[in-house]
C-alpha positions in Angstrom: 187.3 94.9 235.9 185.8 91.3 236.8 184.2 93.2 239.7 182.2 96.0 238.2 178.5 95.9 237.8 179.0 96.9 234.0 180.9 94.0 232.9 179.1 91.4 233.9 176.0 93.2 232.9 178.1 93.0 229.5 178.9 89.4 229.7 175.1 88.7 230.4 173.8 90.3 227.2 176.3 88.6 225.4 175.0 85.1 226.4 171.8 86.5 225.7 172.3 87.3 222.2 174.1 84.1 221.8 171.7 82.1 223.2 168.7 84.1 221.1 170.8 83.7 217.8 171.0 79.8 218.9 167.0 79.6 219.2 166.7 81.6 216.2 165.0 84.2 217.8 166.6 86.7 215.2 165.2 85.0 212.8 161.8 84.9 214.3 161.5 88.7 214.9 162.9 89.3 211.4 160.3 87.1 209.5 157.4 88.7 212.3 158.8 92.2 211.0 158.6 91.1 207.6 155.4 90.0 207.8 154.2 92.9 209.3 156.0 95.2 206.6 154.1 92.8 203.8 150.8 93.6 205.9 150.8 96.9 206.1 152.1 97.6 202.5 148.9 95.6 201.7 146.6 97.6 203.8 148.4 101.1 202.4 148.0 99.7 198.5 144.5 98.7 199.6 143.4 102.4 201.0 145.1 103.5 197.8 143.0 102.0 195.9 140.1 102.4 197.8 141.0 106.4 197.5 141.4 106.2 193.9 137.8 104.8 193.8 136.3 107.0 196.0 138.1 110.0 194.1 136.2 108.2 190.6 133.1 108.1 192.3 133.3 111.8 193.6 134.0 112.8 190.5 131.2 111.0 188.9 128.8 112.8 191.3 130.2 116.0 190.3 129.6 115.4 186.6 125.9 114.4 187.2 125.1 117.0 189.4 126.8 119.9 186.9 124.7 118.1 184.7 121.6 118.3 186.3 122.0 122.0 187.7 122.7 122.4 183.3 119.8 120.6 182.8 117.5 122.7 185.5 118.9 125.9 184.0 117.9 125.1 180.5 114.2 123.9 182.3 114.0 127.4 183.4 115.6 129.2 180.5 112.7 127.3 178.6 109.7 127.9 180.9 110.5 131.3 181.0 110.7 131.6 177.1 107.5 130.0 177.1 105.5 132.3 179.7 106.9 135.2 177.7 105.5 133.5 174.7 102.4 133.1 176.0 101.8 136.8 177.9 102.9 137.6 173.9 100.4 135.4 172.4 97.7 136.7 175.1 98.5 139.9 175.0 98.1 140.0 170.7 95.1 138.0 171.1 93.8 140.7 173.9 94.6 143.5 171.4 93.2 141.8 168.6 89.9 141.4 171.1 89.8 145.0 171.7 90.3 146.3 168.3 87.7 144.2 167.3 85.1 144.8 169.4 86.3 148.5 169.5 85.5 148.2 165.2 82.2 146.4 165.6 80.9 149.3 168.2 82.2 151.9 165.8 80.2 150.3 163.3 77.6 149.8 164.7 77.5 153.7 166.2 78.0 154.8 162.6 75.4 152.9 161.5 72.8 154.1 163.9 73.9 157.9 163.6 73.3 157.4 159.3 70.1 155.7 160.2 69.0 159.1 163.0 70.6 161.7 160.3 68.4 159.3 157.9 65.1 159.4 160.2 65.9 163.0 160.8 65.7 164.1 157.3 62.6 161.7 156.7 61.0 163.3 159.2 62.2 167.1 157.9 61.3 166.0 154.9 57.3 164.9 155.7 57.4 167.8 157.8 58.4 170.6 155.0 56.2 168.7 152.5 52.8 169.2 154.9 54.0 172.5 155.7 54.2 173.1 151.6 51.4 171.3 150.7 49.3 173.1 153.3 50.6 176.8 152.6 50.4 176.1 148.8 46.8 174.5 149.4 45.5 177.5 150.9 46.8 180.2 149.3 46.7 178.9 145.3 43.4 176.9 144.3 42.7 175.6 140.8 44.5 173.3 138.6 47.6 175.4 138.6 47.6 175.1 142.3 47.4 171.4 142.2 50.5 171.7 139.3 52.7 173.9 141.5 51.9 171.6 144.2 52.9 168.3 142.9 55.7 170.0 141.4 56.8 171.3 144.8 56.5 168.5 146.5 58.6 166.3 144.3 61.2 169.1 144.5 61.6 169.1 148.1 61.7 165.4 148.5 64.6 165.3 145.7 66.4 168.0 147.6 65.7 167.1 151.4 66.6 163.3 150.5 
Protein backbone atom coordinates (compact mmCIF):
# COMPACT_ATOMS: atom_id res chain seq x y z
CA UNK A 1 0.00 0.00 0.00
CA UNK A 2 2.96 2.55 0.89
CA UNK A 3 4.07 1.56 -2.65
CA UNK A 4 1.27 2.34 -4.98
CA UNK A 5 1.20 5.41 -7.17
CA UNK A 6 -2.42 6.14 -5.69
CA UNK A 7 -1.59 6.57 -2.19
CA UNK A 8 0.88 8.82 -2.30
CA UNK A 9 -0.88 10.73 -4.92
CA UNK A 10 -3.51 10.64 -1.93
CA UNK A 11 -1.17 11.69 0.70
CA UNK A 12 -0.03 14.65 -1.60
CA UNK A 13 -3.49 16.18 -2.00
CA UNK A 14 -3.97 15.90 1.50
CA UNK A 15 -0.95 18.17 2.30
CA UNK A 16 -2.23 20.23 -0.35
CA UNK A 17 -5.49 20.94 1.06
CA UNK A 18 -3.89 21.33 4.46
CA UNK A 19 -1.48 23.53 3.42
CA UNK A 20 -4.27 25.73 1.25
CA UNK A 21 -6.71 25.75 4.34
CA UNK A 22 -3.37 27.06 6.36
CA UNK A 23 -2.94 30.07 3.72
CA UNK A 24 -6.46 30.56 3.66
CA UNK A 25 -6.80 29.86 0.23
CA UNK A 26 -10.46 28.52 0.95
CA UNK A 27 -11.20 31.44 2.13
CA UNK A 28 -9.88 33.51 -0.70
CA UNK A 29 -11.67 31.59 -3.49
CA UNK A 30 -14.93 31.67 -1.33
CA UNK A 31 -14.90 35.57 -0.87
CA UNK A 32 -13.58 35.83 -4.97
CA UNK A 33 -16.81 33.58 -5.59
CA UNK A 34 -18.79 35.65 -3.51
CA UNK A 35 -17.84 38.63 -5.02
CA UNK A 36 -18.42 37.48 -8.25
CA UNK A 37 -22.02 36.08 -7.31
CA UNK A 38 -22.69 39.87 -5.84
CA UNK A 39 -21.42 41.12 -9.31
CA UNK A 40 -23.28 39.36 -11.43
CA UNK A 41 -26.61 39.60 -9.38
CA UNK A 42 -25.84 43.32 -9.94
CA UNK A 43 -25.35 43.17 -13.58
CA UNK A 44 -28.67 40.69 -13.90
CA UNK A 45 -30.94 43.34 -11.59
CA UNK A 46 -29.28 45.98 -13.73
CA UNK A 47 -30.41 44.44 -17.33
CA UNK A 48 -33.74 43.96 -15.46
CA UNK A 49 -34.16 47.15 -15.02
CA UNK A 50 -32.82 48.28 -18.09
CA UNK A 51 -35.53 45.79 -19.80
CA UNK A 52 -38.30 47.15 -17.74
CA UNK A 53 -37.36 50.57 -19.14
CA UNK A 54 -36.97 49.71 -22.53
CA UNK A 55 -40.34 47.69 -22.31
CA UNK A 56 -41.94 51.44 -20.89
CA UNK A 57 -40.36 53.12 -23.57
CA UNK A 58 -41.72 50.61 -26.26
CA UNK A 59 -44.77 50.88 -25.03
CA UNK A 60 -44.83 54.63 -25.08
CA UNK A 61 -43.97 54.49 -28.83
CA UNK A 62 -46.75 52.29 -29.35
CA UNK A 63 -49.30 54.58 -27.76
CA UNK A 64 -48.03 57.66 -29.85
CA UNK A 65 -47.96 56.03 -32.92
CA UNK A 66 -51.74 54.41 -32.42
CA UNK A 67 -52.31 57.79 -31.72
CA UNK A 68 -51.03 59.39 -34.64
CA UNK A 69 -52.22 56.66 -37.16
CA UNK A 70 -55.92 57.80 -34.98
CA UNK A 71 -55.10 61.06 -35.55
CA UNK A 72 -54.27 60.64 -39.59
CA UNK A 73 -57.46 58.64 -39.95
CA UNK A 74 -59.68 61.31 -38.57
CA UNK A 75 -57.33 63.96 -40.99
CA UNK A 76 -58.62 61.89 -43.81
CA UNK A 77 -62.06 61.04 -42.56
CA UNK A 78 -62.36 64.92 -42.39
CA UNK A 79 -60.75 65.95 -45.69
CA UNK A 80 -62.80 63.63 -47.29
CA UNK A 81 -66.08 65.03 -45.65
CA UNK A 82 -64.95 68.18 -46.77
CA UNK A 83 -64.28 67.48 -50.65
CA UNK A 84 -67.70 65.82 -50.59
CA UNK A 85 -68.94 69.01 -49.11
CA UNK A 86 -67.52 70.98 -51.45
CA UNK A 87 -68.31 68.79 -54.98
CA UNK A 88 -72.02 69.35 -52.92
CA UNK A 89 -71.79 72.95 -52.56
CA UNK A 90 -70.34 73.19 -56.23
CA UNK A 91 -72.45 71.00 -57.69
CA UNK A 92 -75.82 73.11 -56.09
CA UNK A 93 -74.21 76.20 -56.99
CA UNK A 94 -73.59 74.69 -60.76
CA UNK A 95 -77.29 73.75 -60.80
CA UNK A 96 -78.39 76.84 -59.44
CA UNK A 97 -76.08 78.46 -62.42
CA UNK A 98 -77.81 76.53 -64.95
CA UNK A 99 -81.32 76.93 -63.88
CA UNK A 100 -80.77 80.41 -63.88
CA UNK A 101 -79.36 81.13 -66.86
CA UNK A 102 -81.63 78.42 -68.37
CA UNK A 103 -84.79 80.96 -66.75
CA UNK A 104 -83.21 84.18 -68.09
CA UNK A 105 -82.94 82.66 -71.79
CA UNK A 106 -86.48 81.37 -71.51
CA UNK A 107 -87.38 84.71 -70.67
CA UNK A 108 -85.82 86.37 -72.68
CA UNK A 109 -87.06 83.94 -75.83
CA UNK A 110 -90.58 84.47 -74.52
CA UNK A 111 -90.26 87.90 -74.58
CA UNK A 112 -88.99 88.23 -78.11
CA UNK A 113 -91.64 85.64 -79.54
CA UNK A 114 -94.60 88.18 -77.71
CA UNK A 115 -92.78 91.12 -79.08
CA UNK A 116 -92.60 89.05 -83.22
CA UNK A 117 -96.45 87.69 -82.51
CA UNK A 118 -96.74 91.59 -81.41
CA UNK A 119 -94.88 93.02 -84.64
CA UNK A 120 -96.66 90.35 -86.61
CA UNK A 121 -100.11 91.47 -85.83
CA UNK A 122 -98.91 95.31 -86.13
CA UNK A 123 -97.95 94.70 -89.25
CA UNK A 124 -101.36 92.40 -90.21
CA UNK A 125 -103.00 94.94 -88.74
CA UNK A 126 -101.50 98.16 -91.01
CA UNK A 127 -101.69 95.70 -93.70
CA UNK A 128 -105.65 94.79 -93.45
CA UNK A 129 -106.36 98.51 -92.58
CA UNK A 130 -104.63 99.79 -96.22
CA UNK A 131 -106.15 96.86 -97.83
CA UNK A 132 -109.72 98.20 -96.27
CA UNK A 133 -109.20 101.59 -96.51
CA UNK A 134 -108.19 101.17 -100.21
CA UNK A 135 -111.07 98.72 -101.24
CA UNK A 136 -113.59 100.80 -99.27
CA UNK A 137 -112.07 104.06 -100.89
CA UNK A 138 -112.67 102.94 -104.20
CA UNK A 139 -115.63 101.30 -104.28
CA UNK A 140 -117.97 103.70 -101.78
CA UNK A 141 -117.44 107.65 -102.25
CA UNK A 142 -119.26 110.30 -100.33
CA UNK A 143 -119.64 110.99 -96.79
CA UNK A 144 -121.05 107.58 -96.00
CA UNK A 145 -118.02 106.14 -97.51
CA UNK A 146 -115.81 108.16 -95.31
CA UNK A 147 -118.36 106.97 -92.19
CA UNK A 148 -118.09 103.19 -93.14
CA UNK A 149 -114.46 103.85 -93.49
CA UNK A 150 -113.48 105.22 -90.21
CA UNK A 151 -115.83 102.98 -88.74
CA UNK A 152 -113.98 100.01 -90.34
CA UNK A 153 -110.95 100.91 -89.64
CA UNK A 154 -111.44 101.32 -85.93
CA UNK A 155 -113.04 97.89 -86.02
CA UNK A 156 -110.29 96.09 -87.39
CA UNK A 157 -107.62 97.61 -85.26
CA UNK A 158 -109.89 96.60 -82.02
CA UNK A 159 -110.12 93.15 -83.42
CA UNK A 160 -106.61 92.51 -84.93
CA UNK A 161 -104.92 94.10 -81.63
Amino acid sequence: MFFDPETWVAVAFVILMVGFGYLGVFKKAMAALDHRAVRIKAELDDATRLKQEAAKVLADYKARSASAEREAADIIANARSEAERIATEAKAKLEDFVARRTKTAESKIALAEAQAVADVRAAAAEAAVQAASTILSQSVKGQVADDLLAKGITEVRQKLN
